[in-house]
C-alpha positions as CSV (number, residue, x, y, z in Angstrom):
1,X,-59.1,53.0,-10.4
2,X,-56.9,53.1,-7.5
3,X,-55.7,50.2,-5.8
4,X,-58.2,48.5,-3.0
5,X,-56.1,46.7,-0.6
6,X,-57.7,43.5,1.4
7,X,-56.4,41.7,4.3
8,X,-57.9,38.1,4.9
9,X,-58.0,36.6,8.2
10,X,-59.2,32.9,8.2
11,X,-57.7,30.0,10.1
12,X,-59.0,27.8,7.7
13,X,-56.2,27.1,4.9
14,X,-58.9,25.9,2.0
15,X,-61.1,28.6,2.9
16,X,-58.6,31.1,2.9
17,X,-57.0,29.8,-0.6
18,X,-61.3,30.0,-1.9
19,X,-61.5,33.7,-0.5
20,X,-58.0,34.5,-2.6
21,X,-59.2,33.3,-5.9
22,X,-62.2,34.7,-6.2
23,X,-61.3,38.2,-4.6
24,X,-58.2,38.1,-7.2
25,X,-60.6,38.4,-10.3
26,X,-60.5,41.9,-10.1
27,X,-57.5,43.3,-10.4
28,X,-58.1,46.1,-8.8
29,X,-57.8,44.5,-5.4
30,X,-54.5,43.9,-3.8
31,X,-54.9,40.9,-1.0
32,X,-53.5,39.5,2.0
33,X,-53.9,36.3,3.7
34,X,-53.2,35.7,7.2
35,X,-54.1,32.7,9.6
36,X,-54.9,34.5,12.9
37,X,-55.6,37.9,14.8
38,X,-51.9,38.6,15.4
39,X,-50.4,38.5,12.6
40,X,-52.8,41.2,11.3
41,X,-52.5,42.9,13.6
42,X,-48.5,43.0,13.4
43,X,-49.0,44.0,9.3
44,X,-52.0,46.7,10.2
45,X,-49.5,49.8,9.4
46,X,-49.8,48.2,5.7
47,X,-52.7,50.1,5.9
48,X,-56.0,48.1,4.2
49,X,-58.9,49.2,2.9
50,X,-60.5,46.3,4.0
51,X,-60.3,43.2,6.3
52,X,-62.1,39.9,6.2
53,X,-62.2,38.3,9.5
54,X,-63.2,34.8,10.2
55,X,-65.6,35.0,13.9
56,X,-63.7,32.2,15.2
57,X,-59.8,32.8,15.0
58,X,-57.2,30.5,17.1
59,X,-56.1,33.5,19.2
60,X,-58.7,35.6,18.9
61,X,-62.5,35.6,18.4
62,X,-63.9,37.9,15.0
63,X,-65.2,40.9,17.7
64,X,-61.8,41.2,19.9
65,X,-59.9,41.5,16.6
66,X,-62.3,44.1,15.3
67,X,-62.1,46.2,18.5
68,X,-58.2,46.3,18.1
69,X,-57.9,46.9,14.6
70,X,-60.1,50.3,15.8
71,X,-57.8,50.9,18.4
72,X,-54.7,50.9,16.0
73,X,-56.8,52.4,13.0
74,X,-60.2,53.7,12.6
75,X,-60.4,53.9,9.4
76,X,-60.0,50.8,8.3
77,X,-63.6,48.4,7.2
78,X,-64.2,44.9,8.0
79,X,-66.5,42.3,7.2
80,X,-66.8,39.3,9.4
81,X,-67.6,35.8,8.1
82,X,-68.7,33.4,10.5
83,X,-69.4,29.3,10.2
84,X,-72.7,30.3,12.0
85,X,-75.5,33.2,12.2
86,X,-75.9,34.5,16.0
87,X,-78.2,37.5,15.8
88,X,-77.5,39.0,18.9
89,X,-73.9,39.0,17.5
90,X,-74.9,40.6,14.8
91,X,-76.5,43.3,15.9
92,X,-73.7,43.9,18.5
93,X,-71.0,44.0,15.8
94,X,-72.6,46.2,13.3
95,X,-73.5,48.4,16.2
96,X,-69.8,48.3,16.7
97,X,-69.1,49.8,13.1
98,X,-68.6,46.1,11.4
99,X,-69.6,47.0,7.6
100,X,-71.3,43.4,7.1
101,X,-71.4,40.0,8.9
102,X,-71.6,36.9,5.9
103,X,-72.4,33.7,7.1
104,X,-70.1,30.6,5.5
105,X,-72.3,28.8,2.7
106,X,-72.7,28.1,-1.2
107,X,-73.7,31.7,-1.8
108,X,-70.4,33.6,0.5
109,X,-68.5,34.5,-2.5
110,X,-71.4,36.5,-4.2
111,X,-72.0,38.1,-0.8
112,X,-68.7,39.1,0.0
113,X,-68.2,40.5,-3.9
114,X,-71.7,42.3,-3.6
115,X,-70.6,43.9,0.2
116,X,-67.3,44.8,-0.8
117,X,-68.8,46.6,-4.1
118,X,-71.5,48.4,-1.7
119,X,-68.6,49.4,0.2
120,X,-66.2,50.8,-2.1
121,X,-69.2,53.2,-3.3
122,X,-69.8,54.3,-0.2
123,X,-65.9,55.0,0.6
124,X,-65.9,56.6,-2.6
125,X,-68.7,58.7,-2.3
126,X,-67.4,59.8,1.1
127,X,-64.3,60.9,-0.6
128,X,-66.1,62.9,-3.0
129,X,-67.8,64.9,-0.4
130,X,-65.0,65.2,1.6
131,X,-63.2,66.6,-1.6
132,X,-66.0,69.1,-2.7
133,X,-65.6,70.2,1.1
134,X,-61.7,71.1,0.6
135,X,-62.1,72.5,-2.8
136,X,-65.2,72.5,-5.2
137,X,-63.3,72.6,-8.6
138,X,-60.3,69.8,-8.8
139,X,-58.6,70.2,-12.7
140,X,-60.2,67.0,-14.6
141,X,-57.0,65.5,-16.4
142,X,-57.8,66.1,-20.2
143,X,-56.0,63.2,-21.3
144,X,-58.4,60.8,-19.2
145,X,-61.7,62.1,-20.6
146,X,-60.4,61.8,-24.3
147,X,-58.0,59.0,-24.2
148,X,-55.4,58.9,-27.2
149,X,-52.1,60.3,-28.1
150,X,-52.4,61.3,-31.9
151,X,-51.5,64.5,-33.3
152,X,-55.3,65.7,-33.6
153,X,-55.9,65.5,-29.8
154,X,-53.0,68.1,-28.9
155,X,-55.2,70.8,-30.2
156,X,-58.3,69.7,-28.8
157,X,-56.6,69.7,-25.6
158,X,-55.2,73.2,-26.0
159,X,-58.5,74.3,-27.0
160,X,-60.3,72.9,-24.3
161,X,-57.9,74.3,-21.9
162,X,-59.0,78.1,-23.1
163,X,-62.8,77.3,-23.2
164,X,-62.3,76.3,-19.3
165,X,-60.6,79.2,-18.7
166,X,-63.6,81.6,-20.0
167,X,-67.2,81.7,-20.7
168,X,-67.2,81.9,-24.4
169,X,-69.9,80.3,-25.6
170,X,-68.3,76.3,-27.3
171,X,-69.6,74.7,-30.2
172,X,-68.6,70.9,-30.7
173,X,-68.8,69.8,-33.8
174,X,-68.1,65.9,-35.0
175,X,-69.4,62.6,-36.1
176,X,-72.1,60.5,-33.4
177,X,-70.2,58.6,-31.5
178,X,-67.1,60.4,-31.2
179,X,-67.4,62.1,-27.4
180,X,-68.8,65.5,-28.0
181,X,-70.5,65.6,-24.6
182,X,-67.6,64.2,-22.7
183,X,-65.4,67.2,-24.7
184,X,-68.6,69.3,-22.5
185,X,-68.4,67.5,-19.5
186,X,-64.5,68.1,-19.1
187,X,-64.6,71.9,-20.0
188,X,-67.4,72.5,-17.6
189,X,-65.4,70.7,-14.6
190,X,-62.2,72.4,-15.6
191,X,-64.2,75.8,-15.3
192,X,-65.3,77.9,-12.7
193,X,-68.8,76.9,-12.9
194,X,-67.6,73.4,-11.7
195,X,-69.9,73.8,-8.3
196,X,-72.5,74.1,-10.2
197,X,-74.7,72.3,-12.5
198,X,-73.7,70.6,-15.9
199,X,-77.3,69.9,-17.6
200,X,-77.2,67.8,-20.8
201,X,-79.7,67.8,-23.4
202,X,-80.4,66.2,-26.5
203,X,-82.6,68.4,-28.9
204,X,-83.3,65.6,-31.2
205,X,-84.6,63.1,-28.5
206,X,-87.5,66.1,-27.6
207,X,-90.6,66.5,-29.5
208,X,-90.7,69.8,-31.5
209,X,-93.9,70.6,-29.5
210,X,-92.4,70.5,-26.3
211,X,-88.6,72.0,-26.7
212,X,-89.8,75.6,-25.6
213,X,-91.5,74.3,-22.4
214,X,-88.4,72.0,-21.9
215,X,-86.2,75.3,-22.0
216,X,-88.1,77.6,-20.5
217,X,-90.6,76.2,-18.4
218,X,-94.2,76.8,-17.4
219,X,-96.8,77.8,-15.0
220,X,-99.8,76.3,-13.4
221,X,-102.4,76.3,-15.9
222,X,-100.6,77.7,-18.9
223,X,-101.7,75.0,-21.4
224,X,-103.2,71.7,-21.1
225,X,-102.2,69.3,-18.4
226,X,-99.7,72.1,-16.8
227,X,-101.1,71.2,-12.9
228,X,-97.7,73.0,-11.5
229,X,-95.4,75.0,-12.3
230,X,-92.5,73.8,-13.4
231,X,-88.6,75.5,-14.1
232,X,-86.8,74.9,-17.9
233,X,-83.8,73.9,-18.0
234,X,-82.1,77.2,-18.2
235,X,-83.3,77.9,-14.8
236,X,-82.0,74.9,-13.4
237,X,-78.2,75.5,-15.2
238,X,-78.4,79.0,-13.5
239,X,-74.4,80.0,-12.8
240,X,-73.7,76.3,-14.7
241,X,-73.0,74.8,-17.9
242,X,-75.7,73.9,-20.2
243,X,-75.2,71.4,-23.0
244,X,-77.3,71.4,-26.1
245,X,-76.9,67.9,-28.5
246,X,-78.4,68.2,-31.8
247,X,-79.0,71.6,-31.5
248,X,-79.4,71.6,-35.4
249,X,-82.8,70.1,-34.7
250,X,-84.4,72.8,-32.8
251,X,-87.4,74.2,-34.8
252,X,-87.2,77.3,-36.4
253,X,-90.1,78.8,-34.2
254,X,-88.3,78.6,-31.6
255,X,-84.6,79.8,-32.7
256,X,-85.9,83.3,-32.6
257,X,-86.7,82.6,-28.7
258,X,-83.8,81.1,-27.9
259,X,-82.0,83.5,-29.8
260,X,-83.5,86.3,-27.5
261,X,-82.4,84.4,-24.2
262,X,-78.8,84.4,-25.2
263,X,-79.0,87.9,-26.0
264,X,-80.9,89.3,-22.9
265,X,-79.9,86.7,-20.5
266,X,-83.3,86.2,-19.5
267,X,-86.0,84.3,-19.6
268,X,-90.1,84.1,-19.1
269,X,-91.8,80.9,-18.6
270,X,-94.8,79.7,-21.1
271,X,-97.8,81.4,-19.5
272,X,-96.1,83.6,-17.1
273,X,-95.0,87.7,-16.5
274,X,-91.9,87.5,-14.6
275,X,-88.8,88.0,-16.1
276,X,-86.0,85.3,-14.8
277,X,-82.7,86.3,-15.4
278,X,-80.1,83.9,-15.7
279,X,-76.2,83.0,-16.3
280,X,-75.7,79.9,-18.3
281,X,-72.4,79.1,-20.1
282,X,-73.7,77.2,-23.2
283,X,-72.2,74.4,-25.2
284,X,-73.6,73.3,-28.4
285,X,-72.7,70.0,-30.3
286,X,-74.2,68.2,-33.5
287,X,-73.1,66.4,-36.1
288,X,-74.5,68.1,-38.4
289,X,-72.9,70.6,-41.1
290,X,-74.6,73.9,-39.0
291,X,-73.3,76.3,-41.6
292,X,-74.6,74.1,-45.1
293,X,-77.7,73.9,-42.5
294,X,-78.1,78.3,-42.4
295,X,-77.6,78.3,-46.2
296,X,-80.5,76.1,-46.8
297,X,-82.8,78.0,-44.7
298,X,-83.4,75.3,-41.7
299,X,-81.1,77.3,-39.3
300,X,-81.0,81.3,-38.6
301,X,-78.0,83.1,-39.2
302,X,-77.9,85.4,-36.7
303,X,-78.3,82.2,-34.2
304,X,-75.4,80.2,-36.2
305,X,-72.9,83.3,-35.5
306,X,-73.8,83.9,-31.8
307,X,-73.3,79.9,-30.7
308,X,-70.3,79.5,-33.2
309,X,-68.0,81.0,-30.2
310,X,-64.7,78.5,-29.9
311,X,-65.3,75.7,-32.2
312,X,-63.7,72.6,-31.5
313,X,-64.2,69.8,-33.8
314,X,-63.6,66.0,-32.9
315,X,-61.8,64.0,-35.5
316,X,-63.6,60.5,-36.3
317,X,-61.9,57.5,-34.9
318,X,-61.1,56.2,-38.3
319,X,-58.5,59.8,-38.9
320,X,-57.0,58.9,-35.0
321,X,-54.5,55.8,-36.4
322,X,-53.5,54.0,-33.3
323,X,-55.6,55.6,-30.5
324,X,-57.4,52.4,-31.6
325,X,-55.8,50.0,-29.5
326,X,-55.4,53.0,-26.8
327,X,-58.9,52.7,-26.5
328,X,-59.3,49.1,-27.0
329,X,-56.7,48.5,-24.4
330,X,-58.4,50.9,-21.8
331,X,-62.3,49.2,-22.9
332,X,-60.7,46.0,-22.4
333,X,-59.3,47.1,-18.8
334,X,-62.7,48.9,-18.0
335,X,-65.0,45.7,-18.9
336,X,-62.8,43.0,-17.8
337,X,-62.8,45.0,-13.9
338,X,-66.8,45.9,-14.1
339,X,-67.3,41.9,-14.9
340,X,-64.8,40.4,-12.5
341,X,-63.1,38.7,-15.8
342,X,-59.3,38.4,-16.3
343,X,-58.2,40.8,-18.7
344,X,-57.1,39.2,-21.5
345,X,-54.6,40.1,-24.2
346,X,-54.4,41.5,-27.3
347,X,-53.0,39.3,-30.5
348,X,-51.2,40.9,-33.0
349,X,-53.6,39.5,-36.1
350,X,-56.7,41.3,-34.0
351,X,-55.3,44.3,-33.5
352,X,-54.2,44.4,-37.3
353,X,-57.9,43.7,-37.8
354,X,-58.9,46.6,-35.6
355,X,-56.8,48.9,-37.3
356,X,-58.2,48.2,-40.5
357,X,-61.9,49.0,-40.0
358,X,-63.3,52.2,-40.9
359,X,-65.6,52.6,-37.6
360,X,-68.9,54.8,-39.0
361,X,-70.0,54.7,-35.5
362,X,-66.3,55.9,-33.6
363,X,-66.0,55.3,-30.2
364,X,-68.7,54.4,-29.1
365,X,-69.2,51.2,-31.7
366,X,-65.3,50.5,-30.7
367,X,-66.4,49.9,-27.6
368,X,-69.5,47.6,-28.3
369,X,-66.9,45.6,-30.7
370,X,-64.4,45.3,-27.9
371,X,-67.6,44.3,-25.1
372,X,-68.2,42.0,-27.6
373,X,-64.3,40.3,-28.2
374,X,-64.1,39.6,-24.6
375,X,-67.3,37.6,-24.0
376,X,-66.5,35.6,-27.3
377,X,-62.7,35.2,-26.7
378,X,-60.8,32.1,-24.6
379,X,-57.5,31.2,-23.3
380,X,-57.2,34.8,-22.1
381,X,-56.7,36.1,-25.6
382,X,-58.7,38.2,-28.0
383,X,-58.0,36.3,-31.1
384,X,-58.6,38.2,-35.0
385,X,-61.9,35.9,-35.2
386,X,-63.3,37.2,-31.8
387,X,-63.3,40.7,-33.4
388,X,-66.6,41.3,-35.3
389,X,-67.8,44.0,-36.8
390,X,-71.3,43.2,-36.7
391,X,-73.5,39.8,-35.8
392,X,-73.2,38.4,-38.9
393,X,-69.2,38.7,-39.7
394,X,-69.3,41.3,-42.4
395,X,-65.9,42.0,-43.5
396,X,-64.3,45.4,-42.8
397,X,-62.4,45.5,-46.7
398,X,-66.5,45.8,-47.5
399,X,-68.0,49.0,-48.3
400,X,-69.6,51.1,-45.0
401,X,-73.2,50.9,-46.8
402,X,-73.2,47.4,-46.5
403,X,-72.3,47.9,-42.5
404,X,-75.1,46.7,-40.4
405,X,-75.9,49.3,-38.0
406,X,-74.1,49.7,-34.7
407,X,-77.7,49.2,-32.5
408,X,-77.6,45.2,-34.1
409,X,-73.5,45.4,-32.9
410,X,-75.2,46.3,-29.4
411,X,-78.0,43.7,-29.2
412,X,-75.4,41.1,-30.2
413,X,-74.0,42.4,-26.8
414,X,-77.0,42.2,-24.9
415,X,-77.9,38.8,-26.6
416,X,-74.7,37.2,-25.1
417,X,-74.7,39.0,-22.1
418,X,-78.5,37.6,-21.4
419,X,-76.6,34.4,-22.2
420,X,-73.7,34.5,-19.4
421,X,-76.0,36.1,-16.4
422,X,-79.3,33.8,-17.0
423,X,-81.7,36.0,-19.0
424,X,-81.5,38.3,-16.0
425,X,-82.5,41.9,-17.4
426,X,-81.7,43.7,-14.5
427,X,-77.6,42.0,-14.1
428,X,-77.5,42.8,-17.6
429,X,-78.4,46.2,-17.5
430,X,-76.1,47.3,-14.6
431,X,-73.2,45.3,-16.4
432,X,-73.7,46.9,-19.8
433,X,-74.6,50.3,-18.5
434,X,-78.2,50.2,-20.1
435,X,-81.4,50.7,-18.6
436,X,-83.9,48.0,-17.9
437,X,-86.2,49.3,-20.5
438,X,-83.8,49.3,-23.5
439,X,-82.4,45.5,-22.3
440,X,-86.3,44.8,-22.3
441,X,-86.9,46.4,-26.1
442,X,-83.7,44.3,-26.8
443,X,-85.1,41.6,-25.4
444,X,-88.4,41.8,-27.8
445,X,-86.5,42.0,-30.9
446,X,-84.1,38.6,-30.0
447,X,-87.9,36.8,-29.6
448,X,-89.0,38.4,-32.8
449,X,-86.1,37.7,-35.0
450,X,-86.1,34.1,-33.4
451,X,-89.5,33.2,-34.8
């Protein structure tokens, strides 16, 4: 994430010093203190993102400042915080274009963090429109969708360089957990379809009964509780990129169907005439052995040889040697930023540790283990007993059957997370990038395994 640089402007040296410290957890945030209007004001071609401004300033009140910094630079945000709450004030400032006036007590800092956080999303989301304005189709970087540097990510590269510069149909083949639809996210916004939609679907999480009306859609009336009409999928990837998980687990039934969409390029919705033609770019992935899955009769043939297109395959992270501690070093970055922690380092005797496991659920367990390592760890340093390959410490020189699943390595997560933010569900859920309902089913199973 680029740099966000913040002047603060506060009289006050204690205050100030308070301000500094806690902005400084994220490091991220590149700060400047100064003690009154002017001396901003002399280091405003520094260009922040951001200044703080203290209402009352020894030269200057909060409001004069604010209308210079504008005068020198409109760009620039600001946030006053004032020792009192004058509403009229208020409303004249942010009429003025202040982003937020905090008043000074116990709960400033949290304010301050939560404002500042508001505004970078809005920033950034002005910069995405302002870049889809200029240019619809900016080259994703490879590299920083599948981070690593071993041998067997040089040809995934090169092979998701061709599928972005074509149509041809990609099947992505690899263990769960190893970043099949990130492979499909990258290819799609590398592609000339970037403009348009990237839909992602898993076929497994569908019931069989309703994959057809998921794909194709329906009209008013055509079965059962169809009150409107509603489009498939396919129709809503028109001129995109669909992207089909699991696709070993469509039914049969409707292979043959699908099979006919791919060929004609067109489509009919469940209990309708017209004839919707369409121009998807399709992506497939499972983890599943698709061709052992033709010879024993559960998929067609015919289907297997028209999605096959350019195969890529994903390696699992146990065959990657150290893009281990590649990605533990960026998961360690990526947490300790979204949780305002000091990133901590890496000892030698963990990362030996790391190296030796066998990871049956790749990436995507490596990074529950290394979520897990930084709420355990102290003095700033992931120690070899902070790593831990499931709740209960099983050993990684033990055989993978004896693993405990990766969902217990996740609601050990969630169960210390719930710990540090107060049993608050919906902090935990932001922080750990979960909805509210899985933290809630989490929640259920720590009371019922606590009985």
């Amino acid at each position: 994430m680029d740099t966000f640089k913040i002047f603060i402007v506060e009289d006050d040296i204690w205050y100030s010093n308070l301000l500094y410290k806690h902005l400084s957890l994220n490091p991220d945030f590149e700060i400047e203190k100064f003690s009154n209007g002017k001396e901003c004001l002399s280091n405003i071609y520094k260009k922040p993102d951001l200044i703080t401004i203290d209402f009352s300033l020894p030269d200057m009140n909060g409001k004069e400042l604010y209308k210079k910094i504008r005068e020198t630079n409109d760009d620039i945000s600001a946030i006053i915080i004032s020792g009192q709450e004058d509403i009229n004030t208020v409303v004249e400032l942010l009429k003025e274009g202040v982003f937020d006036y905090i008043v000074k007590n116990e709960e400033t800092a949290e304010r301050l963090w939560n404002s500042i956080r508001l505004l970078r999303e809005n920033l950034n989301l002005r910069k995405q429109n302002e870049n889809l304005k200029k240019a619809v189709g900016v080259k994703y970087d490879f590299k920083k969708v599948i981070i690593g540097e071993s041998a067997s990510l040089k040809e995934i590269f090169s092979l998701m360089e061709k599928a972005s510069e074509s149509s041809i149909t990609v099947s992505v083949t690899g263990e769960t957990g190893t970043g099949k639809e990130m492979v499909a996210k990258a290819i799609h916004y590398n592609s000339e379809r970037s403009g348009y939609p990237f839909i992602a679907v898993n076929l497994g999480a569908i019931p069989k009964d309703l994959i057809e009306s998921e794909l194709f859609g329906y009209e008013k009336g055509a079965f059962t509780g169809a009150h409107i009409r509603k489009s498939g999928i396919f129709e809503d990837a028109h001129n995109g990129t669909l992207f089909l998980d699991e696709i070993a687990e469509m039914d049969l039934n409707i292979q043959s169907k699908f099979l006919r969409v791919i060929q004609e390029k067109e489509i009919r919705r469940i209990g309708g005439n017209q004839v919707i033609k369409i121009d998807v770019r399709l992506i497939t992935a499972t983890h599943k052995n698709l061709s052992e899955e033709v010879k024993s009769g559960n998929f067609r043939a015919d289907l297997y040889y028209r999605l096959m297109g350019l195969p890529i395959h994903l390696p699992p992270l146990r065959e990657r040697g150290g893009d281990v501690l590649i990605l533990t070093k960026h998961f360690i970055d990526q947490y300790s930023r979204e949780n305002r922690r000091k990133v901590p380092m890496l000892s030698a005797e963990a990362a030996d540790k790391l190296l030796g496991y066998p990871y049956p659920g790749n990436i995507r367990e490596l990074k529950a283990i290394v979520e897990l390592a930084i709420i355990l760890c102290s003095n700033d340093q992931i120690e070899r007993t902070d790593i831990r390959f499931n709740p209960a410490g099983v050993s990684a020189s033990m055989d993978i059957d004896d693993i405990k699943s990766l969902d217990d390595y996740i609601l050990e997560v969630v169960k210390r997370s719930l710990i540090q933010n107060n049993n608050n569900p919906t902090i935990v859920s932001k922080k750990l990038g979960i909805s509210r309902a899985t933290i809630y089913r989490y929640i259920k199973e720590i009371e019922k395994s606590s009985k």
